[in-house]
C-alpha positions in Angstrom: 120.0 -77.1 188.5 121.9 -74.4 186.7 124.3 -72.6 188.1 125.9 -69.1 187.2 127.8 -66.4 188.4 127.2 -63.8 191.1 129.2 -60.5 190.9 129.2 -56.8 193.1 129.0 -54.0 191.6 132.4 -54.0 190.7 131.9 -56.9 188.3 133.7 -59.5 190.9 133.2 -62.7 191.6 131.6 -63.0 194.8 129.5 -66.3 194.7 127.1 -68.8 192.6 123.8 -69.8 192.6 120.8 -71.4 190.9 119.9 -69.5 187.9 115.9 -69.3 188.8 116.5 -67.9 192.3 118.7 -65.4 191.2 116.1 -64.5 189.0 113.3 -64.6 191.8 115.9 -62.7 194.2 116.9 -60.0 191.8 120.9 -60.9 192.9 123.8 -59.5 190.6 125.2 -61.7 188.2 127.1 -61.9 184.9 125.4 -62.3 181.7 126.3 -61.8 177.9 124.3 -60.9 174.7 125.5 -61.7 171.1 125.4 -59.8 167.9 125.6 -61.8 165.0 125.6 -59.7 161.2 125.8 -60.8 158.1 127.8 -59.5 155.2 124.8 -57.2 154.3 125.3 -55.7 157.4 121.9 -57.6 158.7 121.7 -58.1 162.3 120.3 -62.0 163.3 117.5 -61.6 165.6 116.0 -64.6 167.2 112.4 -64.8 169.1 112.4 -66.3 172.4 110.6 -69.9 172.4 107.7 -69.0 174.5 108.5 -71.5 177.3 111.3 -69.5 178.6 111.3 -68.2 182.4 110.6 -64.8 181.2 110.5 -62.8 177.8 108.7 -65.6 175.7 107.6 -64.9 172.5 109.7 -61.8 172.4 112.5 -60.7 169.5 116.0 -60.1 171.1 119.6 -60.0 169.8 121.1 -63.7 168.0 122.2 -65.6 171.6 122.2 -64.2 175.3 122.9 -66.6 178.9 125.1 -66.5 181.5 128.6 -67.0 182.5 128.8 -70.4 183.8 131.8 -71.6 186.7 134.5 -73.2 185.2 134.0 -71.1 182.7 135.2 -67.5 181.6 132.7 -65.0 179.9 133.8 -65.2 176.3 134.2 -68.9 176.3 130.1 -69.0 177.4 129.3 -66.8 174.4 131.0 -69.4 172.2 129.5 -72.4 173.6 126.2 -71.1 174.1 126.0 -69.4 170.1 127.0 -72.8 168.9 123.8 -74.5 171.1 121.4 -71.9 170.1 122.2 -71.3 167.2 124.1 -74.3 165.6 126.8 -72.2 164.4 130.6 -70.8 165.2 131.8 -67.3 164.7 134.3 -64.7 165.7 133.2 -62.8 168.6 134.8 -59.9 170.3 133.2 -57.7 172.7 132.4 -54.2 172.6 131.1 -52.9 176.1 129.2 -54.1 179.0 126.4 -52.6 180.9 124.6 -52.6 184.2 121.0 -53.3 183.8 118.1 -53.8 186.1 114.7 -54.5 186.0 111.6 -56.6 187.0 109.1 -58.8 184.9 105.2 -59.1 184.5 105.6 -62.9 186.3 107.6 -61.5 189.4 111.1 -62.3 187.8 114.3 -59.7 188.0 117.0 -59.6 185.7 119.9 -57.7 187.7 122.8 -58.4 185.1 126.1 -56.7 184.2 125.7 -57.6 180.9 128.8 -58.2 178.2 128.2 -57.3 174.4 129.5 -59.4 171.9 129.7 -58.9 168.3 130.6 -61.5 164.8 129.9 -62.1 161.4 128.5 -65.1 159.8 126.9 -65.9 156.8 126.2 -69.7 156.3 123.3 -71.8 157.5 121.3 -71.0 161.1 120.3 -74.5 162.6 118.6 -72.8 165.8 117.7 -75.1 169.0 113.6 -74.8 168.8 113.5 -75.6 172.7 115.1 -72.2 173.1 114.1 -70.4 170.0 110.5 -70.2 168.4 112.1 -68.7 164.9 114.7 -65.9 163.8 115.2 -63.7 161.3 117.7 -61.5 159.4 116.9 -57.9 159.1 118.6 -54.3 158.4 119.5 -52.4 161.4 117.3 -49.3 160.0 114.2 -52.1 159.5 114.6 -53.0 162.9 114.9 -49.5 164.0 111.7 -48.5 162.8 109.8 -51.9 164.4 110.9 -51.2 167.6 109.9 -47.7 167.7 106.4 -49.1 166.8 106.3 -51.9 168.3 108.4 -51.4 171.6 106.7 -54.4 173.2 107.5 -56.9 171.0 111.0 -56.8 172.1 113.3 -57.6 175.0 114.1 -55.1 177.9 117.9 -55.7 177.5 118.0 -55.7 173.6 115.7 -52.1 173.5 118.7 -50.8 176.1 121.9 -52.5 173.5 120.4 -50.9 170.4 119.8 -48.1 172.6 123.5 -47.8 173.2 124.9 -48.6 170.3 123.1 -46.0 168.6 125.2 -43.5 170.8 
């Protein structure tokens, strides 16, 4: 049983729970998305293995979980890119958002979600139970895919490039 962090809308701590019933429940919680780029200026994208609770099979940023307890949110992004991805980088965050929306299966992702963003260039050794493959591609490439193929994609990642773009 996995258990991560509730917040208000304020973005304070106000409980814990089981990750799946927050999901079923649509509670508030704290979450954070990584941004890995490459000295190209490539952007690490990663498809969802197709196993996961929801958004299987889809392309999204390099890493993304929750805030665990004991834990604060930047030291999760750390530990969590280094067991998805096999790797350690620099990370420092850029902005967080407030998203909100259900899933075709029933499950809600209610997150005030924390952006990360690092450089690395050396060898990707991804964890296959929680990745099905990844790829390195140019921010204009990717651009252009997801304007053609918006469903290939992750909710939250359409909204961060969204963002950024601003």
């Amino acid at each position: 049983m996995e258990k991560i962090i509730l917040v208000d809308s304020g973005d304070k701590v106000v409980g814990f729970d089981e990750k799946i019933n927050i999901h079923r429940t649509g509670k508030l919680h704290r979450a954070f998305s990584i941004l890995i780029f490459n000295n190209k200026g490539e952007l690490l994208i990663q498809k969802r293995a197709k196993n996961k609770y929801h958004s299987g099979g889809l392309w999204t940023n390099s890493c993304c979980s929750h805030q665990r307890i004991g834990e604060n949110i930047e030291s999760s992004a750390y530990k969590r890119l280094k067991e998805e991805l096999g790797f350690e980088a620099k990370l420092k965050q850029i902005f967080r958002f407030h998203y909100n929306t259900k899933f075709s299966n029933g499950l809600i992702e209610n997150e005030i979600d924390y952006i990360f963003v690092g450089k690395y260039d050396g060898e990707v050794k991804p964890n296959k139970e929680e990745i099905e493959d990844y790829k390195w591609i140019s921010l204009n490439e990717l651009k252009k895919s997801v304007k053609r193929n918006p469903n290939r994609y992750t909710y939250w990642f359409k909204l961060i490039l969204k963002i950024m773009q601003n």
